[in-house]
C-alpha positions in Angstrom: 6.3 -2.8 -5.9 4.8 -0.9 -9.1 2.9 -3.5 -11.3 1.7 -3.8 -14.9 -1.7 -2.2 -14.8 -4.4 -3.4 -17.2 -8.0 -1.3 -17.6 -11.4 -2.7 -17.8 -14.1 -1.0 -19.7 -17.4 -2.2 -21.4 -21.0 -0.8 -21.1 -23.6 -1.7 -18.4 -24.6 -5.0 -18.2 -22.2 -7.1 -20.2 -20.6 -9.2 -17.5 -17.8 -6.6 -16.9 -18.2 -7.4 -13.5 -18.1 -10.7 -13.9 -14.9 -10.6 -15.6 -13.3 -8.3 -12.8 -13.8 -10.7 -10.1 -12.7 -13.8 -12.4 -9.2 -11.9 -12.8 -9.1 -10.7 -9.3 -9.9 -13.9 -7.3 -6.8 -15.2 -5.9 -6.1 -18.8 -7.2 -4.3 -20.3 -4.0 -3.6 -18.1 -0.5 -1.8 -15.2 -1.5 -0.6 -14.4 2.2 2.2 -12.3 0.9 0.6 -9.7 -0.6 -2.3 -8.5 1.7 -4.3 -6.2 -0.5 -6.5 -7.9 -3.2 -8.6 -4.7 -3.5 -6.6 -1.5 -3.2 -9.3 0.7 -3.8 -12.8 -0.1 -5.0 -12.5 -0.3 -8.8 -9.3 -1.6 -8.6 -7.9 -4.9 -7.7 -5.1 -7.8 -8.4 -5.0 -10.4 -10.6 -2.4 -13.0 -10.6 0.1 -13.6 -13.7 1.0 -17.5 -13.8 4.9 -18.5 -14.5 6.9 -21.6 -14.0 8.8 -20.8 -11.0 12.8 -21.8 -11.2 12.7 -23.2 -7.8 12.5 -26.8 -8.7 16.2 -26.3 -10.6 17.5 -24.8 -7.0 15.6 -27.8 -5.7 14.9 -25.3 -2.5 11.0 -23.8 -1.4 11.1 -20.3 -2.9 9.7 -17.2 -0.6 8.4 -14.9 -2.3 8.3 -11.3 -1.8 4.7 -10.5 -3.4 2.3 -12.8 -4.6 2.6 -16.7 -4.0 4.0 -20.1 -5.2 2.0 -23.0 -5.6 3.2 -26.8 -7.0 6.0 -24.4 -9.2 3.8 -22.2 -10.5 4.5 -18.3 -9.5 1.5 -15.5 -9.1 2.8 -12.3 -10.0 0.4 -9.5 -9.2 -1.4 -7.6 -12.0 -3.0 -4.1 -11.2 -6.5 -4.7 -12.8 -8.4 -1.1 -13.1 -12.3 -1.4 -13.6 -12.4 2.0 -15.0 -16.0 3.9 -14.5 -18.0 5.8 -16.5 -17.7 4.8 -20.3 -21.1 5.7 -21.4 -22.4 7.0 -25.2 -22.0 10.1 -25.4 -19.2 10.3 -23.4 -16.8 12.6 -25.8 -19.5 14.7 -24.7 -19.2 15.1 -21.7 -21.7 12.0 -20.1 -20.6 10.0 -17.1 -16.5 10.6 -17.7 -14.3 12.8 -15.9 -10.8 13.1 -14.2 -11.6 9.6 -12.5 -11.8 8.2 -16.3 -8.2 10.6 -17.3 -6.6 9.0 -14.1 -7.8 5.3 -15.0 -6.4 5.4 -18.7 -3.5 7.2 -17.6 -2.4 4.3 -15.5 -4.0 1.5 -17.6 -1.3 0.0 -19.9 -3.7 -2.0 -21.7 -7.5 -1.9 -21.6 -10.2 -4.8 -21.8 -13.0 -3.9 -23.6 -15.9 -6.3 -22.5 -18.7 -6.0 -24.8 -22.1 -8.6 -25.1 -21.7 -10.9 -27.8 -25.7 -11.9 -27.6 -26.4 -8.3 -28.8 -29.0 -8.3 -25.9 -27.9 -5.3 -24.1 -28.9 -1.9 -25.4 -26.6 0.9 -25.4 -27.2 2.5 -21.8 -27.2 -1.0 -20.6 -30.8 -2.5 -20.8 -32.1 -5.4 -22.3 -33.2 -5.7 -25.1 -35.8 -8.9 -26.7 -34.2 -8.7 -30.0 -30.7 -8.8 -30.8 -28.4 -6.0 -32.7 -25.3 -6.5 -34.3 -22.4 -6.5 -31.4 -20.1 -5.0 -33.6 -21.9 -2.0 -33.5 -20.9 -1.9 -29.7 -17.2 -2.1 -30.1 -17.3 0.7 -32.8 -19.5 3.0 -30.1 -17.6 3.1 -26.8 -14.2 3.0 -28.5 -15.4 5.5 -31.0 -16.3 7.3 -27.7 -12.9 6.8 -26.0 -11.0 8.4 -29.5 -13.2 11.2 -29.9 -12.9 11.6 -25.5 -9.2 11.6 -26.0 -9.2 13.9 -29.0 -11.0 16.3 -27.6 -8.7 16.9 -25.0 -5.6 17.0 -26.9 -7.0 19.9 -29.9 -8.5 21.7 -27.1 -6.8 25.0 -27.1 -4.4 24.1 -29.7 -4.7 27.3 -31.8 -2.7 29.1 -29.1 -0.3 25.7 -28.0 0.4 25.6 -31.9 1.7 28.8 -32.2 3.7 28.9 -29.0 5.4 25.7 -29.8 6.4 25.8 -33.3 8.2 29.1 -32.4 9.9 27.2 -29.8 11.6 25.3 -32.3 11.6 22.5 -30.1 11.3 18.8 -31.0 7.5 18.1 -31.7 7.6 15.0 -29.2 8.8 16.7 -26.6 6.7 20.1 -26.9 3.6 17.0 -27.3 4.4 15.5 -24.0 4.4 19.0 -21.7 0.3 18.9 -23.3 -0.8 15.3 -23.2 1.7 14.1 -20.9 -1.6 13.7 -18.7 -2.4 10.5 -20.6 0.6 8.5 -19.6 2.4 9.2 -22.7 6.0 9.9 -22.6 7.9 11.1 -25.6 9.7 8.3 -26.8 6.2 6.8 -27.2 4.8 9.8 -28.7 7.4 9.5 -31.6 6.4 5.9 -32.2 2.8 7.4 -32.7 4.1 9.8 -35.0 6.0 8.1 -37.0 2.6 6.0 -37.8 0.0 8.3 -39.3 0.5 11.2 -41.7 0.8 14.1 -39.4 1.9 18.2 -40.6 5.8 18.7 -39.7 4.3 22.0 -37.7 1.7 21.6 -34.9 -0.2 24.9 -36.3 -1.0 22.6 -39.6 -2.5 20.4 -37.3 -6.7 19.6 -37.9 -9.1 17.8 -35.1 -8.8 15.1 -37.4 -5.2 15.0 -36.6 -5.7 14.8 -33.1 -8.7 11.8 -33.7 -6.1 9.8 -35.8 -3.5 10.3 -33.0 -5.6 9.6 -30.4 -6.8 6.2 -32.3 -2.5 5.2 -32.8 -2.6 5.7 -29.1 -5.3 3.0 -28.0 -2.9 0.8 -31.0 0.0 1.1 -29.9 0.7 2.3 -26.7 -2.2 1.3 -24.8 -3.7 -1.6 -27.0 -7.3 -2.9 -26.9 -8.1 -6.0 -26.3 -11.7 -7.7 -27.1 -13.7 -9.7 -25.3 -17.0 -10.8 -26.0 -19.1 -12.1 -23.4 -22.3 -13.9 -23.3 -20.9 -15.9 -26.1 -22.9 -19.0 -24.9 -26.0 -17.1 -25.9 -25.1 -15.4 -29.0 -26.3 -16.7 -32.5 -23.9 -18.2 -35.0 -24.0 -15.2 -37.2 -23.2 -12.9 -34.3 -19.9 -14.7 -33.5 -19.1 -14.7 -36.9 -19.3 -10.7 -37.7 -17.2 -10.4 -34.4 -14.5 -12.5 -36.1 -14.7 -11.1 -39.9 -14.6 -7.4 -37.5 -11.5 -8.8 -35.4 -9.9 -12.0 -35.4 -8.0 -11.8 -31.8 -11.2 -11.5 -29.9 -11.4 -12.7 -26.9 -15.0 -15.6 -26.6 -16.2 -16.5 -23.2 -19.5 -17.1 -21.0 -19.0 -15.4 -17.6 -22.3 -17.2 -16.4 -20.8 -20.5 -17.5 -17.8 -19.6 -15.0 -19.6 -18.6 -12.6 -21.3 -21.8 -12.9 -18.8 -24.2 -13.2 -17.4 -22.3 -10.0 -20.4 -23.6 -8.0 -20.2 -26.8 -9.3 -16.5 -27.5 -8.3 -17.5 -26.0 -4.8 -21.0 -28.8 -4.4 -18.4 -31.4 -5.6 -20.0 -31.9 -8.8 -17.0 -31.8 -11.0 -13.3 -32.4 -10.1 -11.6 -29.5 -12.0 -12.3 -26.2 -13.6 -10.2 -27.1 -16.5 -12.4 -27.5 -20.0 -12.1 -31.5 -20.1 -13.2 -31.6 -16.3 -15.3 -35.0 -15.4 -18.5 -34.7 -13.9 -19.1 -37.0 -10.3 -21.9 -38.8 -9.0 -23.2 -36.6 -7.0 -24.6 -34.4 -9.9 -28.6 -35.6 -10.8 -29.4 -35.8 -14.3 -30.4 -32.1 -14.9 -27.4 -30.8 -13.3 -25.3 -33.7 -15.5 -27.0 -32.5 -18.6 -25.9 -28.8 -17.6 -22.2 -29.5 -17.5 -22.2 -31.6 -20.1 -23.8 -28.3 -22.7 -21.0 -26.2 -20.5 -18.5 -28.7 -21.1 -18.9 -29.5 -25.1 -19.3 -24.8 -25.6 -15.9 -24.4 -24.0 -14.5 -27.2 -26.2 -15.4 -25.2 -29.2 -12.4 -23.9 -30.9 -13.1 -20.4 -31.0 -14.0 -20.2 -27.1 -11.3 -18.9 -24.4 -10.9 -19.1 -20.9 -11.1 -16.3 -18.8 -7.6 -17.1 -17.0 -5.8 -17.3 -20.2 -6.7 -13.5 -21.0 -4.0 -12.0 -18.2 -1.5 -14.0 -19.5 -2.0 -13.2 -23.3 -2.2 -9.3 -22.6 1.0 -9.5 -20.9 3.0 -11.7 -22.3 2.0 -11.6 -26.4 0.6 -8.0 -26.4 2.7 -5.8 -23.7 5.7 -8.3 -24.5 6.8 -8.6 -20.7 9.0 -11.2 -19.3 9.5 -12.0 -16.1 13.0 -11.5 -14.2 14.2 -13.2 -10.8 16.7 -10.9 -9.5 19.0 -12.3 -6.6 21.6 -11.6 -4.2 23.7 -15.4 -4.8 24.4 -16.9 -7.9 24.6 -20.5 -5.7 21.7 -20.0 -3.5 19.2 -17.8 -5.6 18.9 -15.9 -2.6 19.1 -12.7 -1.3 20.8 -11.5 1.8 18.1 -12.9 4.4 18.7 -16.4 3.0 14.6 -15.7 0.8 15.1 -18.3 -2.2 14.3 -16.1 -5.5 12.5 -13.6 -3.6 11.2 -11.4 -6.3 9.5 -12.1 -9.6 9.6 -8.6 -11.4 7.9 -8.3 -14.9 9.7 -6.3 -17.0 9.4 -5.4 -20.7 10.7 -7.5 -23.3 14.2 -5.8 -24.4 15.1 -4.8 -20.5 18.9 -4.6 -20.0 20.6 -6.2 -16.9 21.3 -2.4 -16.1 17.7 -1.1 -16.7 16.7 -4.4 -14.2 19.5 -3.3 -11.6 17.7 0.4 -11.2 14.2 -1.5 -10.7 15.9 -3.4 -7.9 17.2 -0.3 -6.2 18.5 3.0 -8.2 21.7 2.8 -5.8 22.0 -0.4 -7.2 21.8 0.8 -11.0 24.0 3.5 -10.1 26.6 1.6 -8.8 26.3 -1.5 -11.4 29.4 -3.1 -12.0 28.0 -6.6 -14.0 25.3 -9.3 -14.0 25.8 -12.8 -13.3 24.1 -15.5 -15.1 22.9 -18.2 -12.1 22.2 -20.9 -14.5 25.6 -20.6 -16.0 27.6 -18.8 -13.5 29.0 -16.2 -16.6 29.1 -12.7 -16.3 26.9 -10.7 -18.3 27.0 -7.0 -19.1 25.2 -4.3 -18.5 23.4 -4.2 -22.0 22.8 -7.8 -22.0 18.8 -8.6 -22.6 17.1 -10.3 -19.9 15.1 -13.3 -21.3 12.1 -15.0 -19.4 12.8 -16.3 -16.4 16.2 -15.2 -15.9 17.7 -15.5 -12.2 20.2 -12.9 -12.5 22.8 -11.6 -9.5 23.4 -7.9 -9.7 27.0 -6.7 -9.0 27.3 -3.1 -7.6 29.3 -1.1 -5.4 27.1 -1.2 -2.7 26.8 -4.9 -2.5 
């Protein structure tokens, strides 16, 4: 099943690491879907949603992922992309590997070191510089990366597509269709910065302001700083004059609360977690500094990030497609097998070709489980809609 697929970027040694296995490690045994790591860099993380079996009062069985107490784990592609270096634009430490890693990535993670302790090839550094200046470098980097690639050669494209007389979208898309871009989306892009009606008109400047719509609107950014339990007052506060939907958390403070769950030294990992009597007075004093820094207003934890990227930024809702409108089953008698995000402003049509394109072909009409009504075919699925497909080939 083809996932929402979310990039992770960030310079050397600012936790991104750290980060990656936080969103990857499974929360309860996923032993429906075998492959935490599909490849090296990239891995699953798991999308929490109140599952709709306790209305059915039957066990659900899922397809992918897992249910646990009635809360679902949908799978989330997570894509630690390589290589995002200064400098890169120029050619330093990117490649095809990077092109295939944004092409895929529908949103990207920047992960940058709100201490301002880590240089800009990664080493540390005694004194401290301004963090923002890290978040205007390697996406500065990624703009001019992608720009480059788009005006390159565009003399000749130019002048072969305006005397096409061909939509500009669509005549966009055969050269930067590479990127993931299709043409609605190009449109969108267009229709947001002041770009000449002919591509011959077109400057590198053009291409830089297109390529900066793109990592807006299409494939949106996301910050979060890291390290935030050692960074200075005045640090966090440039990040949130620079950006006020950044992203604060301490890796290491994970990480450590992690071990302390696992020596029985707290009973949770939740924020307000109380602290046994098994802990000595150092170790007491410890989780009581973690505890009162992720209390502070402006700190986030890191299992909240998948579900605001998803659900707030790509607008996705989650659909429960099934076979019985009395059951929420499918054929085999699985109660609400699948859990299939799909974006905000999906039809019941659009959802009947992600179950099977016979199925969309042959759609007749959708059935509301909860109310038993029919639906039609441009009806909008909401969240957590269990919804029975009617087709042909039923």
């Amino acid at each position: 099943m083809s996932t929402v697929k979310i990039g992770l970027i960030g310079k050397p040694n600012v936790g991104k690491s750290t980060l990656f296995s936080a969103l990857t490690k499974a929360p309860v045994d996923i032993a429906n879907y075998p492959f935490t790591t599909l490849k090296p860099n990239v891995g699953i993380g798991w999308l929490t949603a109140k599952c709709p079996e306790s209305e059915i009062r039957a066990k659900c069985t899922p397809r992918e992922g897992s249910c646990a107490d009635g809360t679902r784990y949908i799978p989330v592609e997570i894509i630690d992309v390589p290589g995002l270096i200064p400098g890169a634009s120029e050619g330093k430490g990117m490649g095809n590997e990077f092109l295939d890693n944004i092409r895929d990535s529908e949103a990207i993670i920047h992960v940058f070191d709100a201490s301002g302790k880590t240089a800009p090839d990664g080493t540390p550094l005694q004194e401290g510089r301004n963090p923002v200046e890290d978040i205007e470098t390697i996406e500065g980097e990624m703009i001019a990366w992608m720009a480059d690639r788009i005006y390159r050669d565009w003399d000749k494209f130019s002048r072969k597509a305006d005397a096409s007389g061909d939509r500009v979208e669509r005549i966009l898309e055969a050269k930067i269709g590479t990127f993931g871009i299709r043409e609605k989306q190009i449109a969108l892009i267009l229709t947001k910065g002041n770009f000449p009606p002919k591509l011959s008109h077109w400057e590198s400047s053009h291409a830089v302001t297109f390529a900066s719509l793109v990592f807006r609107h299409i494939k949106p950014i996301i910050r979060v700083a890291n390290k935030c339990d050692a960074a200075p007052p005045e640090y966090i506060e440039e990040i949130r004059k620079f950006d006020s939907s950044v992203y604060f958390i301490s890796g290491e403070y994970e990480l450590t609360l992690e071990k302390a769950m696992g020596a029985g030294f707290i009973d949770s990992l939740k924020t307000g977690f109380t602290i046994s009597g098994k802990a000595n007075q150092a170790q007491r004093n410890a989780l009581e500094m973690i505890r009162g820094f992720l209390s502070a207003p402006y700190v986030t934890r890191m299992d909240q990030i998948l579900s605001h990227i998803v659900r707030d930024v790509l607008k996705y809702v989650v659909a429960y497609p099934v076979a019985d409108e009395s059951t929420w089953g499918d054929k085999k008698g699985n109660i609400l097998p699948d859990a299939f995000l799909m974006p905000y402003g999906t039809t019941a049509h659009e959802l009947a070709f992600k179950v099977h394109s016979d199925i969309g072909e042959g759609f007749i009409k959708a059935i509301d489980c909860r109310t038993k009504r029919a639906i039609g075919k441009d009806h909008i699925i909401e969240d957590s809609e269990v919804v029975r497909i009617v087709s042909k080939i039923n």
